[in-house]
C-alpha positions, -999 to +999 in steps of 0.1 A: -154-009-072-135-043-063-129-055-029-098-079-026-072-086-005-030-075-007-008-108-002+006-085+027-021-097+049-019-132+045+022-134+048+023-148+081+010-178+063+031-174+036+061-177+054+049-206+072+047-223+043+006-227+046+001-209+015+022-195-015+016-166-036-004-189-062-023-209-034-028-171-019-051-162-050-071-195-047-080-187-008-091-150-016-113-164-041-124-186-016-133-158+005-150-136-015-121-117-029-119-103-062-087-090-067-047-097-051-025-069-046+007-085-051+036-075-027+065-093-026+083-102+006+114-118+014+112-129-022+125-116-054+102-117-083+128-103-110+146-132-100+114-155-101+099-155-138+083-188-137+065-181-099+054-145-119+038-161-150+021-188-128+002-161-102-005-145-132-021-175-155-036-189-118-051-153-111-070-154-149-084-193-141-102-182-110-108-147-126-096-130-096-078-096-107-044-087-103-046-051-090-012-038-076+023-045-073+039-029-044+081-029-037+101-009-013+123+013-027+145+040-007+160+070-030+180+086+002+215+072-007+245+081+002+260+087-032+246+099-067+260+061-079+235+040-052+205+065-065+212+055-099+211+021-089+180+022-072+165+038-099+174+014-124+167-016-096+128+000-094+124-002-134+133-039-132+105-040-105+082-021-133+093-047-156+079-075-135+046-050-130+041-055-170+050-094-167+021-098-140-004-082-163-006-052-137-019-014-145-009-001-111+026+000-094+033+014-059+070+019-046+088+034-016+106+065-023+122+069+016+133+059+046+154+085+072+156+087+109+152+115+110+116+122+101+113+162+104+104+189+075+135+195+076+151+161+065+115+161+039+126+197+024+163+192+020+154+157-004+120+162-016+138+171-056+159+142-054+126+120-044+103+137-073+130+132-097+134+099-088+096+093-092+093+112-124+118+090-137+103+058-128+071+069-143+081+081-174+099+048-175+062+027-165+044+050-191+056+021-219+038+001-205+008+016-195+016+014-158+006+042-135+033+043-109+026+056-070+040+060-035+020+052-007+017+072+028+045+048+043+074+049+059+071+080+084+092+110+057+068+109+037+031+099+052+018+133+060-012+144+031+004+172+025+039+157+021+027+132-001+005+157-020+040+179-024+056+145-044+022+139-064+020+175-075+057+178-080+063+149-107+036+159-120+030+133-142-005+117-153+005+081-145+016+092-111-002+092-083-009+079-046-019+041-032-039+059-004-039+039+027-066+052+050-046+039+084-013+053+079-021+085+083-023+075+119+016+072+122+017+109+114-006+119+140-031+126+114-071+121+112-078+095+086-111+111+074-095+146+067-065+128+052-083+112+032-107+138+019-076+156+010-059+128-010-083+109-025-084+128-059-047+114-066-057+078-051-048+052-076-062+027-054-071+026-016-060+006+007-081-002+037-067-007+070-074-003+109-056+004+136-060+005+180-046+042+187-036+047+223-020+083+240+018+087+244+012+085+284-006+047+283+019+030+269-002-008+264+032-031+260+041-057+235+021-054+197+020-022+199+044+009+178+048+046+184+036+073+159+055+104+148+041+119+184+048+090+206+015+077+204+004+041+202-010+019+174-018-019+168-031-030+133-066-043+136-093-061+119-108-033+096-140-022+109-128-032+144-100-008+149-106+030+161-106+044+128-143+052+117-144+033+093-183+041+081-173+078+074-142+068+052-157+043+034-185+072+030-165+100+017-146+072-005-180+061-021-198+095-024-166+109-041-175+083-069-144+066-063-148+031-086-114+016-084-096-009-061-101-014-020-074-036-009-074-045+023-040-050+043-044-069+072-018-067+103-031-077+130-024-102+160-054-120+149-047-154+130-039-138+097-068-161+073-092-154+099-080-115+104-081-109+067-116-132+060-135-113+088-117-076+070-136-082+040-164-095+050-168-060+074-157-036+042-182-054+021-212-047+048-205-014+059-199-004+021-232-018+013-245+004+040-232+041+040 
């Protein structure tokens, strides 16, 4: 089991030019990191050979692992033409997973307003073929392809689980994030329990939950349900933490914690004091 950090957290200072996705590496190493999940925001790394070789030879000199890459990725198009093209836009993103040295690839696979079951039944072949393809595509290279509980369709377990099971592919799986089950309305221990056996890696993240009726004003976003949540320091956040990190460990889970940071908190400091909490309580459940 490795405990690092996903570039996501520290992007506020990324995009204020205190840190780039090479210097990024060099401060989780700093920090007791020892591994970057790299996701790539407002930048676009099949476009950016030279900046993807460089994380990668700069991630082998401070032996700091590469675990992840994560893209977004949205197969609800309006035309057969626009899926093929995301389709084919995805495996240029698995491409850039093999340049990086990477084993493990999460994408999107869906964004709708409308949220229901639904809007989930009526597209949930086009999304598994979608997948399928993609993974069959990574398999090349090794790379084990997954979607993530993200993006409100599909961040239910069991809607996730019904993707998993239906592309049913060994290199195919789910980035588990322990918080997002929270935007479904969902308990993040019984989510977890259920999802972990298809976790390619886990991602560990907190959140503030409030009820639909006190709404607590700027910072804050609405779940399915109308209720409230603010990212949070893990450990710090009203997820308990202790039992997931629990069930994660006694399932003999041995892979990748990433922790996503997305706080209000000065995002160094936010994401420092997030490992520094996973690594203790770890160490004592």
């Amino acid at each position: 089991m490795k405990i690092g950090l996903s570039s996501y957290s520290l992007y506020r200072a990324i995009t204020a030019g205190e840190l780039d996705y090479v210097s990024a590496l060099e401060w989780i190493a700093a920090n007791g990191g020892e591994h970057m999940e790299v996701v790539p925001l407002g930048i676009d790394f099949t476009q950016e050979p030279q900046l993807v070789q460089s994380i990668r030879e700069k991630a082998a000199e401070l032996g700091i692992e590469l675990s992840n890459y994560a893209v977004g990725a949205n197969f609800l198009t309006e035309n057969d033409e626009a899926y093929q093209q995301e389709i084919e836009r995805v495996k240029r993103e698995v491409d850039v997973a093999n340049a990086l040295g990477v084993k493990l690839m999460r994408h999107d696979v869906a964004r709708h307003e409308d949220v229901s079951m639904r809007t989930f039944n009526a597209n949930v072949d086009r999304m598994i073929e979608a997948c399928r393809t993609i993974a069959d595509y990574a398999a090349q290279y090794g790379i084990t392809t997954s979607i993530e509980n993200h993006g409100f369709l599909v961040q239910a377990s069991d809607r996730v689980l019904t993707v998993v099971q239906g592309v049913d592919r060994p290199n195919f799986k789910t980035t588990l994030d322990i918080g997002n089950f929270m935007c479904a309305d969902e308990n993040p221990v019984a989510s977890v329990k259920k999802n972990l056996p298809l976790a390619s890696i886990v991602h560990i993240k907190d959140f503030y939950l409030r009820p639909s009726y006190r709404n607590p004003g700027e910072g804050w976003f609405k779940t399915t349900a109308g209720n409230y949540l603010r990212g949070a320091i893990a450990g710090q956040g009203d997820i308990d933490m202790w039992e997931v990190l629990r069930v994660v460990k006694e399932s003999g889970y041995d892979g990748y914690l990433s922790i996503e940071f997305e706080g209000m908190e000065e995002c160094k400091q936010g994401s420092r004091i997030a490992m520094d909490n996973v690594k203790r309580i770890w160490s004592e459940v």
